[in-house]
C-alpha positions as CSV (number, residue, x, y, z in Angstrom):
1,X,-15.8,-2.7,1.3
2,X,-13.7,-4.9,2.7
3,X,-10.1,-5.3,1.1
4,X,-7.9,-7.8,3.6
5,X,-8.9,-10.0,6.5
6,X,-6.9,-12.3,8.9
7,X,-7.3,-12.9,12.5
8,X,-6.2,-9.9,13.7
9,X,-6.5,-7.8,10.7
10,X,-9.8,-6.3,8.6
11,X,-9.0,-3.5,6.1
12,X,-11.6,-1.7,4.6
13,X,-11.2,0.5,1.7
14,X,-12.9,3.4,0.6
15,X,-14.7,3.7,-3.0
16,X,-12.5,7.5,-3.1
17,X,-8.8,6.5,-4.1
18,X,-9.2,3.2,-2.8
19,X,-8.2,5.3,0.5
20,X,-7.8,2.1,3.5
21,X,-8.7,1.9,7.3
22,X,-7.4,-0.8,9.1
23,X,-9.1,-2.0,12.4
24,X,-6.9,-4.5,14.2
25,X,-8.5,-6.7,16.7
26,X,-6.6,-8.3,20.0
27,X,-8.0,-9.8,23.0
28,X,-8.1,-6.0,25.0
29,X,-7.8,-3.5,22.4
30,X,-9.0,-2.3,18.7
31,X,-6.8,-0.6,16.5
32,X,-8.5,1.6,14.3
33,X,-6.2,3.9,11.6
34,X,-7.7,7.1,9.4
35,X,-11.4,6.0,9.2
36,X,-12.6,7.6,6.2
37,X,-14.6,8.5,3.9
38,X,-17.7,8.5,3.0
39,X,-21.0,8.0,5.3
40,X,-22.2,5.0,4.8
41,X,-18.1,3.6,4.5
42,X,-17.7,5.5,8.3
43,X,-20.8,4.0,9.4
44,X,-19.7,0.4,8.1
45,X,-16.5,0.9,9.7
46,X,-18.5,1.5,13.0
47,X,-20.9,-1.6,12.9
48,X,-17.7,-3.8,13.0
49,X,-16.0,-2.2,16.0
50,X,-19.3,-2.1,17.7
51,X,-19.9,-5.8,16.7
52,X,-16.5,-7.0,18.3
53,X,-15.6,-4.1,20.7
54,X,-16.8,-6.0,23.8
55,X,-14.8,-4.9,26.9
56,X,-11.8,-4.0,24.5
57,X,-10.5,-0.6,24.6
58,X,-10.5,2.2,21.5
59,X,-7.4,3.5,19.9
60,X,-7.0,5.4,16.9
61,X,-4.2,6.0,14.9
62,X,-4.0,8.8,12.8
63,X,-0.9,8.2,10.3
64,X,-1.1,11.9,9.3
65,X,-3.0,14.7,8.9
66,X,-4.5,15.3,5.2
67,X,-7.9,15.9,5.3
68,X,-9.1,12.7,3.7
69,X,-7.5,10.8,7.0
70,X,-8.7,12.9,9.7
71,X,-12.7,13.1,8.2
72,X,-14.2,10.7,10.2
73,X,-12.3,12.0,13.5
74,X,-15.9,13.5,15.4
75,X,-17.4,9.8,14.6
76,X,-15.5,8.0,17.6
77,X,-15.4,10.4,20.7
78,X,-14.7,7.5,22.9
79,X,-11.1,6.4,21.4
80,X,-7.7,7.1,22.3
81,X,-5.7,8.5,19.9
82,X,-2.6,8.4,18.9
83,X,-0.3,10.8,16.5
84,X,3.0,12.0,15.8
85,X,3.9,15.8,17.8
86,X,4.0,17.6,14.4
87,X,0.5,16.3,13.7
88,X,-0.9,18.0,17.2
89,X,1.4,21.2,16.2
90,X,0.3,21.8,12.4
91,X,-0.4,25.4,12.5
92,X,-3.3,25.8,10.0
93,X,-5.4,22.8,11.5
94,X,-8.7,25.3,10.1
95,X,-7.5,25.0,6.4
96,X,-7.8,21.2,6.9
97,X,-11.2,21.3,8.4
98,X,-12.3,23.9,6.0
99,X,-11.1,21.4,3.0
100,X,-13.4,18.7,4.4
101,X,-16.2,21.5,4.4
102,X,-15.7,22.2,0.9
103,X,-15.6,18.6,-0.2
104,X,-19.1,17.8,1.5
105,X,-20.5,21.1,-0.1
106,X,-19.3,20.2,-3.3
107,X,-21.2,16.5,-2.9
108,X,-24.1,17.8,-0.6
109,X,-22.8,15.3,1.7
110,X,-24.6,15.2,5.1
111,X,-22.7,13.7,8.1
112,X,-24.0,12.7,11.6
113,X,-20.9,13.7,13.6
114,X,-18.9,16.9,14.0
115,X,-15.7,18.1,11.6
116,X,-13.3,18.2,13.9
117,X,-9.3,18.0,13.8
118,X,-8.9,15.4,16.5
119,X,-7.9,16.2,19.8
120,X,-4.7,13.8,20.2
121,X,-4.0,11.6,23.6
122,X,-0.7,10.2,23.0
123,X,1.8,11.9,21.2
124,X,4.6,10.3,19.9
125,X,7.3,12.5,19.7
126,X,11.2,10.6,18.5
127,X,11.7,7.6,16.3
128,X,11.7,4.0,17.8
129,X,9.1,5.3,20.4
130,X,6.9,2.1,22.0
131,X,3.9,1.6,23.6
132,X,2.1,-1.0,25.6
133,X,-1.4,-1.0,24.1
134,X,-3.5,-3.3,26.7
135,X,-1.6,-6.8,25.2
136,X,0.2,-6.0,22.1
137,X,3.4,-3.3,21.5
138,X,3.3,-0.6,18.9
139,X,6.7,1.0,17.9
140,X,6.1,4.4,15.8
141,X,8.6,5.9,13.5
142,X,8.5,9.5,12.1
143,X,8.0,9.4,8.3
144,X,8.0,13.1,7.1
145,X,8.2,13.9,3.3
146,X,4.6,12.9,2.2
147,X,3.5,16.0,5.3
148,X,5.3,16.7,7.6
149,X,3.6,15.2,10.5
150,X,3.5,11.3,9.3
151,X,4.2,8.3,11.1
152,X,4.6,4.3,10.7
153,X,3.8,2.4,13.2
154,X,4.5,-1.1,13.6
155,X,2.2,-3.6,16.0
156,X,3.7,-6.6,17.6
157,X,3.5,-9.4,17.5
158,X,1.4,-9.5,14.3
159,X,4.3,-7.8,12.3
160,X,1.5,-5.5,10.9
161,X,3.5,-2.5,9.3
162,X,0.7,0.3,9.0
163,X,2.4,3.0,6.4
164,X,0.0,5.7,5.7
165,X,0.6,7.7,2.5
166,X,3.5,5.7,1.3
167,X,4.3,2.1,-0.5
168,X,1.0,2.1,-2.4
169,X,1.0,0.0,-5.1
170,X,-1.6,2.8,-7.0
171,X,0.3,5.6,-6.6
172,X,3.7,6.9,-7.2
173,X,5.2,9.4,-4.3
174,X,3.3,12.1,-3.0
175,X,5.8,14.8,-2.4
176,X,5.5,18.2,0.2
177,X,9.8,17.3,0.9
178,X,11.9,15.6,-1.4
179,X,14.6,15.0,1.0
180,X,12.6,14.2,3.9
181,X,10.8,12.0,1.5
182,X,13.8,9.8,0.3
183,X,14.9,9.2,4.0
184,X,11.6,8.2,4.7
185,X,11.9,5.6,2.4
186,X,15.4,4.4,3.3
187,X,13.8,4.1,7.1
188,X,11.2,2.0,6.2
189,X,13.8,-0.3,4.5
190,X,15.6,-0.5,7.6
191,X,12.1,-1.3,9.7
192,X,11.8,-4.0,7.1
193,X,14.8,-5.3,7.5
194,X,14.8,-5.6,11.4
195,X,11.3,-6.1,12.6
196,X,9.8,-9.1,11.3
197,X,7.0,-7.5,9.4
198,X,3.9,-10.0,7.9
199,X,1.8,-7.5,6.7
200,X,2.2,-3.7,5.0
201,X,-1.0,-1.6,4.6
202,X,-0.8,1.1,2.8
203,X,-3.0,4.5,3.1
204,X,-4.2,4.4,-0.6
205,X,-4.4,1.0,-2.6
206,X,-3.7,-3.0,-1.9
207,X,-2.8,-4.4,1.9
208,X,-0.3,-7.3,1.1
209,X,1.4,-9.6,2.9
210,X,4.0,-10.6,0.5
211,X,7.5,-9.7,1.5
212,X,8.9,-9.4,-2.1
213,X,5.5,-7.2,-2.6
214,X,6.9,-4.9,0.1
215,X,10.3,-4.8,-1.6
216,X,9.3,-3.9,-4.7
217,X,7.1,-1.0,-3.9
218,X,10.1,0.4,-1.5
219,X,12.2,-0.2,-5.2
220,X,9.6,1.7,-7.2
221,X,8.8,4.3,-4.6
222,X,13.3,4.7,-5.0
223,X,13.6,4.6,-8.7
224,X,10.8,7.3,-9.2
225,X,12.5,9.2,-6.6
226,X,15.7,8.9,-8.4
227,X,14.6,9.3,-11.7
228,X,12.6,12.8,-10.7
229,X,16.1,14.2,-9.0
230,X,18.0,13.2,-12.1
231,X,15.3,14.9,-14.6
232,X,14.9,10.9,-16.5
233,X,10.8,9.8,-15.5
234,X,9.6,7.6,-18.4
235,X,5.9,9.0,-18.6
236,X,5.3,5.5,-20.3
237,X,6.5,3.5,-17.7
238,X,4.7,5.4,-14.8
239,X,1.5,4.5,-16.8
240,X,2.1,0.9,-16.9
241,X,2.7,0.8,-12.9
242,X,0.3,2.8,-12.0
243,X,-3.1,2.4,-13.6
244,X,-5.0,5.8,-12.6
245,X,-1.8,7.9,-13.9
246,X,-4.1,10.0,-15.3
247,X,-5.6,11.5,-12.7
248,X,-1.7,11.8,-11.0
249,X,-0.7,13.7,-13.8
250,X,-1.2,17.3,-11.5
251,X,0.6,15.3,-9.0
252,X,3.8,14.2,-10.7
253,X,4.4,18.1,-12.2
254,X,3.8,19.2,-8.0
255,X,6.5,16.4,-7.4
256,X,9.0,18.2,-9.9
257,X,8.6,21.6,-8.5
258,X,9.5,19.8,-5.5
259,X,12.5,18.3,-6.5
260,X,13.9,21.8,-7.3
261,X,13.0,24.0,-3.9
């Protein structure tokens, strides 16, 4: 379905972890992020770039690699894509691809287009890096902690932050490093505090263009992170923010044994 629509902005999010795909639209290009999940979800995403693609130009951003953001990569063999180095250099790209395999054979899902780890056009490879897309300007930042291989990017001048696995408003963090993660978070405070950012959407849960929305999920994301380091989570609080906690339980004890590598 559809979750958030402005002028240059349609999100659509996926009936699986409320899991988003943003498709941004400017006069020359579309901006397409993670298409996922499901079939019919991919081929909706689809019928709207075709519908306004026009003589724009195809970019796809992919914020990281779990496998739930790179499904839908053999669907659009025509983009140009974009991803952070460590993305194009994660070593066991076949135990990604091999975790989309399992999850189709588990659901007998049939899909129309190959499993593929996407072959990446532009890397981006330091912090601050920019690029002139047709008639807008992204600047990417690296945003390790959640993988190792994430990346913000920010698209001017719509002020459209586009954060991948982080400042979801369904989810607490996701954590492979805990101190990667927690400076991760502290960047994105800075990039909120000197780009002038509109719009935050999130890789799982709501888009929102509230600024004091954005603060307080870069406050929670801070306080949990805190809070796990310092041994003091409130298991009762954690369900009132976050209203699937259990099905995060699994997650939050992986978080702990993170904590303490």
């Amino acid at each position: 379905m559809r979750q958030f629509e402005n002028e240059q902005l349609t999100v659509f999010q996926s009936v699986l972890y409320q899991t988003t795909s943003a498709v941004i639209k400017t006069k020359k290009a579309l901006i397409v992020t993670d298409p996922n999940w499901l079939p019919n979800e991919i081929a909706e995403i689809k019928g709207y770039i075709e519908s306004i693609i026009e003589d724009r130009k195809l970019y796809i951003i992919y914020t990281h690699s779990d496998y739930d953001h790179i499904i839908a990569a053999g669907a659009f063999p025509n983009a140009t894509t974009i991803a952070s180095e460590a993305f194009v250099k994660r070593i066991n790209k076949e135990e990604v691809l091999e975790q989309i395999r399992q999850f189709d054979a588990q659901y007998y899902i049939e899909r129309d287009y190959p499993i593929i780890y996407p072959h990446i056009d532009i890397i981006i490879k330091e912090d601050g890096q920019t690029l002139e897309l047709q008639d807008i300007t992204c600047s990417f930042y690296l945003s390790p902690g959640h993988t190792g291989d994430g990346l913000f990017t920010v698209v001017e001048p719509f002020g459209i932050l586009l954060a991948g696995d982080y400042l979801s408003n369904v989810e607490f963090p996701f954590i492979e490093d805990y101190e990667a993660y927690f400076a991760t978070i502290q960047k994105v405070q800075t990039i909120i505090s000197d780009k002038e950012i509109e719009v935050m959407v999130p890789g799982h849960g709501t888009t929102t263009n509230n600024l004091d929305e954005i603060q307080k999920r870069i406050d929670e994301s801070l306080l949990y992170l805190n809070n796990l380091a310092n041994d003091s989570i409130d298991e009762s609080q954690l369900q009132k923010l976050y209203p699937f906690y259990k099905g995060l339980q699994e997650m939050h004890e992986l978080n702990k044994k993170a904590v303490h590598k």
